[in-house]
KEKE-3310 file (N, C-alpha, C; in steps of 0.2 Angstrom, whole numbers, plus 5000, padded with zeros to 4 digits):
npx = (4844:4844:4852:4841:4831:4838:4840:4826:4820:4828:4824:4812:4813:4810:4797:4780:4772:4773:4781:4778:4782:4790:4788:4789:4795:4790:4787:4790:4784:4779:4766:4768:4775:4772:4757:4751:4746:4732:4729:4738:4736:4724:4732:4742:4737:4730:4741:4750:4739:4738:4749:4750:4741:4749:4757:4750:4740:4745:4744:4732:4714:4717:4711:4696:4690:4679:4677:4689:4688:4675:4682:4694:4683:4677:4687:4692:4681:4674:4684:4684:4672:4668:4680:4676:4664:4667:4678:4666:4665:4662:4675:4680:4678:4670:4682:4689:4677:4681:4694:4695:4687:4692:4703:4699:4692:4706:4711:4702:4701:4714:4713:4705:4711:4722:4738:4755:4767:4765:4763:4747:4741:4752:4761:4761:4749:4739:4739:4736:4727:4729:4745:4740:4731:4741:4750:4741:4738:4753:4754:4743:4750:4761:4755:4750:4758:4766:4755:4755:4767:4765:4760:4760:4766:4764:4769:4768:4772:4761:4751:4744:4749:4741:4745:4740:4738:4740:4737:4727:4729:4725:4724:4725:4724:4725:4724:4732:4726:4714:4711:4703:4705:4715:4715:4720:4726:4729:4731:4736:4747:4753:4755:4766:4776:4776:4770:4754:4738:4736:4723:4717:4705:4690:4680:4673:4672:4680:4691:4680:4668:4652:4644:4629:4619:4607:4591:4580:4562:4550:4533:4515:4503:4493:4481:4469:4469:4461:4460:4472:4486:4492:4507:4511:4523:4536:4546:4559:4571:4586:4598:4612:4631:4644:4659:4679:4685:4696:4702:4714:4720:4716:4719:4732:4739:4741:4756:4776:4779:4768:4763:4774:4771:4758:4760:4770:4764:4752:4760:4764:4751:4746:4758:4755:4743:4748:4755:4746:4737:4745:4747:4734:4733:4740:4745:4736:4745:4744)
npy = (5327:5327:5313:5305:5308:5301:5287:5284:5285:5275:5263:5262:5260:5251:5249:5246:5257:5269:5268:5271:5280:5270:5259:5244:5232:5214:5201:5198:5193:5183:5170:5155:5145:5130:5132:5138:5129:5126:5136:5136:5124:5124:5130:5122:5108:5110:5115:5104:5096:5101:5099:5082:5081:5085:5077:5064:5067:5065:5051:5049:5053:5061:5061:5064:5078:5084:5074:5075:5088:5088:5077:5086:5096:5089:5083:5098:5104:5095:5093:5106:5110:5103:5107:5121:5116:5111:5124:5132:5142:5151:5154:5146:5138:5147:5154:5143:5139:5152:5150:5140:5143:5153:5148:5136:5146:5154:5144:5140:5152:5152:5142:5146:5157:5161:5157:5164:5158:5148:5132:5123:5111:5110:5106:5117:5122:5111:5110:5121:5126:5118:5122:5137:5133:5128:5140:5145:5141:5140:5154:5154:5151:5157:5171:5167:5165:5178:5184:5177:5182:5195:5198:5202:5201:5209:5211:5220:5225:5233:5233:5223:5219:5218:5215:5214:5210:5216:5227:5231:5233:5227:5234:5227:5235:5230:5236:5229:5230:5225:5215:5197:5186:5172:5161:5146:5138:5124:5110:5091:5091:5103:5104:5095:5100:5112:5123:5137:5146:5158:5170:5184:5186:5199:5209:5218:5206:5205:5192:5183:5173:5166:5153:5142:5130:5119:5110:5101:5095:5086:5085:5077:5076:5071:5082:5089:5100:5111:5100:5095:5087:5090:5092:5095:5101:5108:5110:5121:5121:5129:5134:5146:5149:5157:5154:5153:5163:5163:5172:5179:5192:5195:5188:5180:5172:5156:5155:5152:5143:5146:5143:5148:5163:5164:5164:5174:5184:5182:5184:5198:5202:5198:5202:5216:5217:5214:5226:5236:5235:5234:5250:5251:5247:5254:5267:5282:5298:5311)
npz = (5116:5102:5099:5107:5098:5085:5090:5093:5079:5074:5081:5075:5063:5050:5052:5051:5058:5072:5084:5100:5116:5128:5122:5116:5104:5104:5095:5077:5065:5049:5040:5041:5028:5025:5032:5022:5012:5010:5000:4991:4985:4973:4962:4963:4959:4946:4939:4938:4933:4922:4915:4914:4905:4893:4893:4892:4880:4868:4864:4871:4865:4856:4844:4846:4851:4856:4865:4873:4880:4888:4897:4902:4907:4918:4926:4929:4934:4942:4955:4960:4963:4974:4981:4984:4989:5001:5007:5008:4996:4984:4973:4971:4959:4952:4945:4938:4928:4921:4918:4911:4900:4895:4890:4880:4873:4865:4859:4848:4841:4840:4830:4819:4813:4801:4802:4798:4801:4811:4810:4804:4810:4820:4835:4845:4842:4844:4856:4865:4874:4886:4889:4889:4902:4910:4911:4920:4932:4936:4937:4948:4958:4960:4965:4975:4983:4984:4989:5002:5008:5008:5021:5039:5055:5068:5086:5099:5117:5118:5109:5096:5079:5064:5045:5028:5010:4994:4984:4990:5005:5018:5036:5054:5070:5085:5100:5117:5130:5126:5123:5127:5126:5121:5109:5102:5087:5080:5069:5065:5057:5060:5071:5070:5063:5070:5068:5068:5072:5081:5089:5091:5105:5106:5115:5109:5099:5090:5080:5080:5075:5066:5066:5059:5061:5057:5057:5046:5042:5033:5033:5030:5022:5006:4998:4986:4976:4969:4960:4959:4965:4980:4993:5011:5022:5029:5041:5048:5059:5068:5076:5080:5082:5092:5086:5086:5073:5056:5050:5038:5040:5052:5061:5068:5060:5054:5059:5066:5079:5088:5102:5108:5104:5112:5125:5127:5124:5133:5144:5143:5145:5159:5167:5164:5170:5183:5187:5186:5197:5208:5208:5210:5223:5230:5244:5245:5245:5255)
capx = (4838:4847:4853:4835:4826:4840:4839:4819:4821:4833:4817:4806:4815:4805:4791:4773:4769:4778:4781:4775:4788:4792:4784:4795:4791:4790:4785:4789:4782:4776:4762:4774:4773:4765:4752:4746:4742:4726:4731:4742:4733:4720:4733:4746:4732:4727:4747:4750:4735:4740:4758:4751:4740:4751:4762:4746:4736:4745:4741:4724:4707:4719:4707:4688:4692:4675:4680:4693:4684:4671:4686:4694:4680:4675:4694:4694:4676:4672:4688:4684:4665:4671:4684:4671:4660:4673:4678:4660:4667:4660:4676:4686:4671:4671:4689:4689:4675:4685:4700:4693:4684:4697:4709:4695:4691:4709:4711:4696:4702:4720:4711:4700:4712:4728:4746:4759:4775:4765:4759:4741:4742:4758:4761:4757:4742:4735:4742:4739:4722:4734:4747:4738:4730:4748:4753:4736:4741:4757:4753:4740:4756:4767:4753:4748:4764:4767:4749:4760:4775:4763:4757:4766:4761:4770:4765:4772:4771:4755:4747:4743:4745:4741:4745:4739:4737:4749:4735:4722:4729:4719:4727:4723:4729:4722:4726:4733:4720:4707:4712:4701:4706:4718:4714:4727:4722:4735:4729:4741:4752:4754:4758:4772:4779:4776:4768:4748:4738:4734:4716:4717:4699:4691:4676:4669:4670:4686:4692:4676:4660:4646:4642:4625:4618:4599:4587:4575:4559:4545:4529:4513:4496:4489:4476:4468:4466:4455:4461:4478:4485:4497:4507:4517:4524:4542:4548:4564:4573:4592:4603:4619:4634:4651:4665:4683:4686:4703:4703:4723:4722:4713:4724:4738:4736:4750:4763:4780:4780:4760:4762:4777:4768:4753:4762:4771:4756:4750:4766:4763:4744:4748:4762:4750:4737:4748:4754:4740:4735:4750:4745:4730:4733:4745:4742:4735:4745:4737)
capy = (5327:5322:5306:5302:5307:5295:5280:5281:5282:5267:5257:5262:5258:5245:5246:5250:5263:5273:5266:5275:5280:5265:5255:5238:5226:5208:5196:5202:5186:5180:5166:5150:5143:5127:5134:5142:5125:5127:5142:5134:5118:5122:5131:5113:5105:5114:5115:5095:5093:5101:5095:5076:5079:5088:5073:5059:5070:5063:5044:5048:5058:5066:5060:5065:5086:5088:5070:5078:5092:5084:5075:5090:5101:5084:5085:5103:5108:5092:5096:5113:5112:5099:5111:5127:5116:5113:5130:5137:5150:5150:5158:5141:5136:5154:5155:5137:5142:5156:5148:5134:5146:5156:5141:5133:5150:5155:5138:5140:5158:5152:5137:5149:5164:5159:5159:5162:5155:5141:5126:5124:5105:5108:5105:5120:5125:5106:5110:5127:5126:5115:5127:5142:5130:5126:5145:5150:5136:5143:5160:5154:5149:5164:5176:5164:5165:5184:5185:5177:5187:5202:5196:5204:5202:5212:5208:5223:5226:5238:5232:5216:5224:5216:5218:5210:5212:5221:5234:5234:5230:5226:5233:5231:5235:5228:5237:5222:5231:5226:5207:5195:5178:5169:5156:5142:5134:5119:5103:5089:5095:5110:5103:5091:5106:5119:5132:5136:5151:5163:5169:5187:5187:5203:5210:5218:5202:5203:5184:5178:5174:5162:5146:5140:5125:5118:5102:5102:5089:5089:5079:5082:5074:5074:5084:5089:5108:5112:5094:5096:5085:5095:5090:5093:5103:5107:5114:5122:5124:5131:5139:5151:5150:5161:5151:5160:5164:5164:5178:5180:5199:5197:5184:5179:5165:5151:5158:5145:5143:5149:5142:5154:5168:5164:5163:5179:5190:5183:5186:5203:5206:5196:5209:5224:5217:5215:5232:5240:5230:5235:5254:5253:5248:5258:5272:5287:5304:5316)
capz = (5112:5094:5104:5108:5091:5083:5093:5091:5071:5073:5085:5072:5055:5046:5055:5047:5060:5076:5093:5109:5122:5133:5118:5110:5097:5105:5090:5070:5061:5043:5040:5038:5019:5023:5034:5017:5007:5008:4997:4985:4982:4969:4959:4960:4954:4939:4934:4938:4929:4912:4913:4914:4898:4891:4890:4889:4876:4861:4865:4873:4864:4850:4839:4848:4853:4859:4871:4876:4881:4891:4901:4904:4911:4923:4928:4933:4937:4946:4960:4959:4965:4980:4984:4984:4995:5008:5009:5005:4993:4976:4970:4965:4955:4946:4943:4936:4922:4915:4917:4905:4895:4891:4887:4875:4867:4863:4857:4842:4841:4835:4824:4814:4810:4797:4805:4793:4803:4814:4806:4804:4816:4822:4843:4850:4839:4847:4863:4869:4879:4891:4890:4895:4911:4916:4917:4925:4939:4938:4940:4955:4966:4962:4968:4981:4987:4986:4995:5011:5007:5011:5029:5044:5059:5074:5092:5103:5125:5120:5104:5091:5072:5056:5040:5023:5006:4990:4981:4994:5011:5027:5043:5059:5078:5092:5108:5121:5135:5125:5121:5133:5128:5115:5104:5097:5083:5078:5066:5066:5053:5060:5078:5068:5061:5075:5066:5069:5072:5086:5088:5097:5105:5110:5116:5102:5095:5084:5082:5081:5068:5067:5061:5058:5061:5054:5054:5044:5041:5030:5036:5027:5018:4999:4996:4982:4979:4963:4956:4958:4971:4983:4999:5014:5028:5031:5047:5047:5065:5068:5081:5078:5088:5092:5086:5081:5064:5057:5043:5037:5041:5057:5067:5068:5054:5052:5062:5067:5087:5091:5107:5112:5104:5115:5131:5127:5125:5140:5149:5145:5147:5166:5168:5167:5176:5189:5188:5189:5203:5213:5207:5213:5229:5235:5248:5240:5248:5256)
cpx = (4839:4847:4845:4829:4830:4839:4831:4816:4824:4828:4814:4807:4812:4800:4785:4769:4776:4776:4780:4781:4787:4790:4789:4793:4795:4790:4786:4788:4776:4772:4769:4772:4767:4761:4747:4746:4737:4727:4733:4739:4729:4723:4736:4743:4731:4735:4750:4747:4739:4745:4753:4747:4741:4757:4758:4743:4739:4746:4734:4718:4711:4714:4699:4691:4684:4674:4682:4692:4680:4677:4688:4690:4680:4680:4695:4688:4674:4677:4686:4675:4665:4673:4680:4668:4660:4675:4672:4664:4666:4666:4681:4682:4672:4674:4691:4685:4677:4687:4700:4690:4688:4701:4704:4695:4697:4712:4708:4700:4709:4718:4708:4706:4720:4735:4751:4765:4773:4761:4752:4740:4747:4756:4757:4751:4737:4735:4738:4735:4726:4741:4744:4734:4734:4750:4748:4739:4748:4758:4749:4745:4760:4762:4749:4752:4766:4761:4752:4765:4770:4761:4762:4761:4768:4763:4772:4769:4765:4750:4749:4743:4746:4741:4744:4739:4741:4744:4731:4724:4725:4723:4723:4724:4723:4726:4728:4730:4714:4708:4709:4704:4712:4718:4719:4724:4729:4731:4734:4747:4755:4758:4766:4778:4780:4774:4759:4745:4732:4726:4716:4708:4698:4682:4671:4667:4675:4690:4686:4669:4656:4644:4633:4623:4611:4596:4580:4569:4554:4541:4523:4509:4495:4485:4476:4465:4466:4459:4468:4482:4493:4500:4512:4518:4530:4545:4555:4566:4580:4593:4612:4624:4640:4656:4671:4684:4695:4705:4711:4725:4718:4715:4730:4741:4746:4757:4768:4778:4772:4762:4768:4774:4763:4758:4766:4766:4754:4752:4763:4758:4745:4752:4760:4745:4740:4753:4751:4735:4739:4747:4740:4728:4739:4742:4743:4738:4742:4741)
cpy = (5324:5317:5303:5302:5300:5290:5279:5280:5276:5261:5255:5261:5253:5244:5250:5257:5264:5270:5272:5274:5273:5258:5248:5232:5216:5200:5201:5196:5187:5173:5160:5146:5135:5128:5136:5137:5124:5132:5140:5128:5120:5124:5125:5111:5105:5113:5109:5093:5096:5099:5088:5074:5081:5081:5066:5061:5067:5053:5043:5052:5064:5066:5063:5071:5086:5080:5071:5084:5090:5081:5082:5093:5096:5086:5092:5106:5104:5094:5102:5114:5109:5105:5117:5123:5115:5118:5133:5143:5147:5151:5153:5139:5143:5153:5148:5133:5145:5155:5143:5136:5150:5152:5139:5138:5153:5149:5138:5145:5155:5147:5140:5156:5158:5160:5157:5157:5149:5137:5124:5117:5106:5108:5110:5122:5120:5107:5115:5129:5123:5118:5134:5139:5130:5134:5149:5146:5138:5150:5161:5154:5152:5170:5173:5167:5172:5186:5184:5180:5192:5203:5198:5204:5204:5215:5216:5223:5231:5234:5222:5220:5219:5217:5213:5212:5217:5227:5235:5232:5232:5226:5232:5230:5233:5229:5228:5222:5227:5215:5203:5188:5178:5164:5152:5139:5130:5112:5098:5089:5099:5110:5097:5096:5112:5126:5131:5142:5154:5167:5176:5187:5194:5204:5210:5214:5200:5196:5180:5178:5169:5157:5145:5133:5123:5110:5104:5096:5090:5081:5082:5073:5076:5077:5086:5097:5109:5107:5093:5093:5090:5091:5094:5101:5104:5113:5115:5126:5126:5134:5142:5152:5152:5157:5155:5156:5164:5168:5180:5186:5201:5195:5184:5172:5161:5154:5152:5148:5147:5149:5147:5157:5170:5166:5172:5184:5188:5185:5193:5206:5202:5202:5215:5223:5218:5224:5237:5238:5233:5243:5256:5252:5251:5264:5279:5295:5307:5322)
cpz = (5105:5096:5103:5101:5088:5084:5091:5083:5072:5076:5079:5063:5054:5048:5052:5052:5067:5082:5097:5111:5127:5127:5114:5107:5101:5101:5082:5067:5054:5044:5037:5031:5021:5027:5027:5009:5007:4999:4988:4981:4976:4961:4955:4956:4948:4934:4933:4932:4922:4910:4911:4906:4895:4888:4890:4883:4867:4859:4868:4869:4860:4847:4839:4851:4858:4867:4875:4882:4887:4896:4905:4910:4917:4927:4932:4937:4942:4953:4962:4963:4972:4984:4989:4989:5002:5013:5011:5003:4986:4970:4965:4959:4948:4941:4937:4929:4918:4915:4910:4899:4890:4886:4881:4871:4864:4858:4849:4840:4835:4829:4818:4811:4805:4799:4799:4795:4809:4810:4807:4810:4818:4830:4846:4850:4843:4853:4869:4873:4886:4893:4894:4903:4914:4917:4919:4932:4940:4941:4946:4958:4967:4965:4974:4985:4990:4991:5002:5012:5011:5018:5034:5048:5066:5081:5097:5113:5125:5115:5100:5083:5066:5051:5034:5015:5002:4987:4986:5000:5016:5034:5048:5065:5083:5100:5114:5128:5131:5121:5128:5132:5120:5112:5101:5095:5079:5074:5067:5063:5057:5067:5077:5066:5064:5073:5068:5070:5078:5086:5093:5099:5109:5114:5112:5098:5089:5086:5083:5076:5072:5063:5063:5056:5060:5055:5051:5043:5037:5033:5033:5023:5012:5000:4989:4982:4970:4957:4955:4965:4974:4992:5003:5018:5029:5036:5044:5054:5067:5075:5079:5086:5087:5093:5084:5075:5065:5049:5045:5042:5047:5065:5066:5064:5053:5053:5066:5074:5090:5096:5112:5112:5108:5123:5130:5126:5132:5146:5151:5147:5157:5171:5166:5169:5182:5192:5189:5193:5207:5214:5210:5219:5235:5238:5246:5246:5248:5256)
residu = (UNK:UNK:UNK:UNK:UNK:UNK:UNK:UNK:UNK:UNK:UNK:UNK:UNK:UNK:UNK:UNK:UNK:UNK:UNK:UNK:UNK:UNK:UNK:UNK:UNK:UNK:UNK:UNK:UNK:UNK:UNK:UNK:UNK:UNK:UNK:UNK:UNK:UNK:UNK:UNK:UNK:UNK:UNK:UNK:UNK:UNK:UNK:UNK:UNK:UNK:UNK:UNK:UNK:UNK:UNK:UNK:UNK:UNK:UNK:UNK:UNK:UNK:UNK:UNK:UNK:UNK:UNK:UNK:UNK:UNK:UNK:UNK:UNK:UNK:UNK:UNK:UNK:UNK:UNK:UNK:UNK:UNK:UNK:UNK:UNK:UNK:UNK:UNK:UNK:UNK:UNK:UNK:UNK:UNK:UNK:UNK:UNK:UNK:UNK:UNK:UNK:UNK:UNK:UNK:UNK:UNK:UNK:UNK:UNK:UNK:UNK:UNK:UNK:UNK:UNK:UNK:UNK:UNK:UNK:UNK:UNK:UNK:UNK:UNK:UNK:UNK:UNK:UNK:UNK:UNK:UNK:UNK:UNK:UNK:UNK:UNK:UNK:UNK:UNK:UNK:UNK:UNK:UNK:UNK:UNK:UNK:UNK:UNK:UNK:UNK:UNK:UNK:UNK:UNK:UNK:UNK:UNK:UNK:UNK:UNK:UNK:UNK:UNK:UNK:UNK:UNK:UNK:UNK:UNK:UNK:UNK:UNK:UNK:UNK:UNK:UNK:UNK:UNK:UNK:UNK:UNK:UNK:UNK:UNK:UNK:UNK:UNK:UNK:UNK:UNK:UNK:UNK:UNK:UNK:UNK:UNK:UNK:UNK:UNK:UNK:UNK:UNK:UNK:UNK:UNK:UNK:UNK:UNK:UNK:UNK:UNK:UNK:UNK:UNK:UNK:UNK:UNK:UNK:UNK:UNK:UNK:UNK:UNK:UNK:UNK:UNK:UNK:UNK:UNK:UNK:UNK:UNK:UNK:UNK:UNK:UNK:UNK:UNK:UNK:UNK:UNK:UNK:UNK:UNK:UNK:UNK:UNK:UNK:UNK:UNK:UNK:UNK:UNK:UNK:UNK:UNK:UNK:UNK:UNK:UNK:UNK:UNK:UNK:UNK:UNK:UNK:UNK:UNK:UNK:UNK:UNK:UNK:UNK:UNK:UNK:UNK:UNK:UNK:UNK:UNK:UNK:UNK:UNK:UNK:UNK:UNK)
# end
């Protein structure tokens, strides 16, 4: 009995939850680094960015501050509102206000108060709105990064379990009875590099959202309504349709060799269908 208690500590060392008897871990995997350049790009950018006019800035729009300015916001808000539309997430657009808000207002902040030990024009004083840019963009890609550091994803012969996130993590298990299909999702990169990402689908619906598609048309005559001329008409027709999603903490997101991984879950959901197929046709004692 010691014997058996230890050996199943020794299964379940490092693992985020307790295996079941007869239960073994077939896949332990991390999301692969460049799968998660979406991820890392908008901070690159922003840290690229402040390096380059941090070393044009005293041959270009020294002399015009509110130029300079104006350049700037174009620079980060104009990529930044693209990005957002791409993604549809308002959050790079946000982030891309404060970040330039702050930088600007600590900028004024140090030009209005008296420093005894820095020079009133000295470099940094000129500089330092592009400094703190360059270590917000750096600090996006170390917390980028640790964001993939915290991803696990462990595929065992019962279950699918995920785990995400460092102060609020998002688990979750999906029984391998209750997986109906699986989804590979690979771009060209991703199939150059052999990483891509798994797509448990279920019944319930996990592995999958909805997209929305519209036409709309307006068609439509002046008239005149108490001397006020007024027009028009505009239909507005759509349909909604269940495509998978790929939320980090819900798939199997940017993982190396998808296509093994796939073939192995299905190994084993094939290998209990057909166990419980044999089982059930076997002749039942009387």
């Amino acid at each position: 009995m010691a014997n058996q208690t230890q050996t199943t500590r020794g299964v379940n060392a490092g693992l985020p939850f307790e295996l079941a008897p007869n239960e073994k871990v077939l896949v332990d995997t991390r999301p692969f680094p460049l799968a998660y350049t979406q991820f890392y790009f908008p901070s690159f950018y922003l840290f690229v960015l402040a390096d380059v006019l941090l070393l044009l800035r005293d041959d270009f729009l020294t002399n015009n501050l509110t130029t300079f300015y104006i350049v700037l916001a174009v620079l980060i808000l104009g990529p930044a509102a693209i990005y957002s539309f791409l993604k549809l997430n308002l959050r790079y657009v946000i982030n891309s206000v404060l970040g330039l808000a702050i930088a600007i207002g600590v900028k004024h902040f140090l030009l209005r108060v008296p420093w005894q030990y820095l020079p009133e024009n000295g470099w940094l004083i000129n500089h330092v709105e592009l400094l703190i840019l360059a270590v917000f963009g750096l600090a996006g890609l170390i917390s980028a990064e640790i964001y993939r550091r915290s991803h696990r994803y462990i595929v065992t012969n019962a279950r699918i379990f995920t785990h995400a996130g460092i102060f609020a993590p998002d688990e979750r298990t999906v029984p391998l009875n209750k997986v109906n299909d699986l989804e590979l999702d690979r771009h060209v990169i991703g199939r150059i590099f052999s990483y891509g990402t798994v797509i448990p689908l279920t019944g319930s619906g996990i592995g999958m959202g909805s997209d929305f598609a519209a036409v709309s048309g307006t068609a439509g005559k002046q008239w005149k309504v108490f001397g006020h001329p007024t027009v028009g008409i505009t239909v507005t027709g759509g349909h909604t349709i269940q495509v998978p999603k790929t939320r980090t903490h819900e798939v199997l997101f940017g993982i190396r060799k998808p296509a093994l991984v796939r073939d192995i879950i299905m190994k084993t959901l094939a290998e209990r269908e057909l166990r419980m197929s044999s089982q059930s046709q076997e002749p039942k004692k009387s």
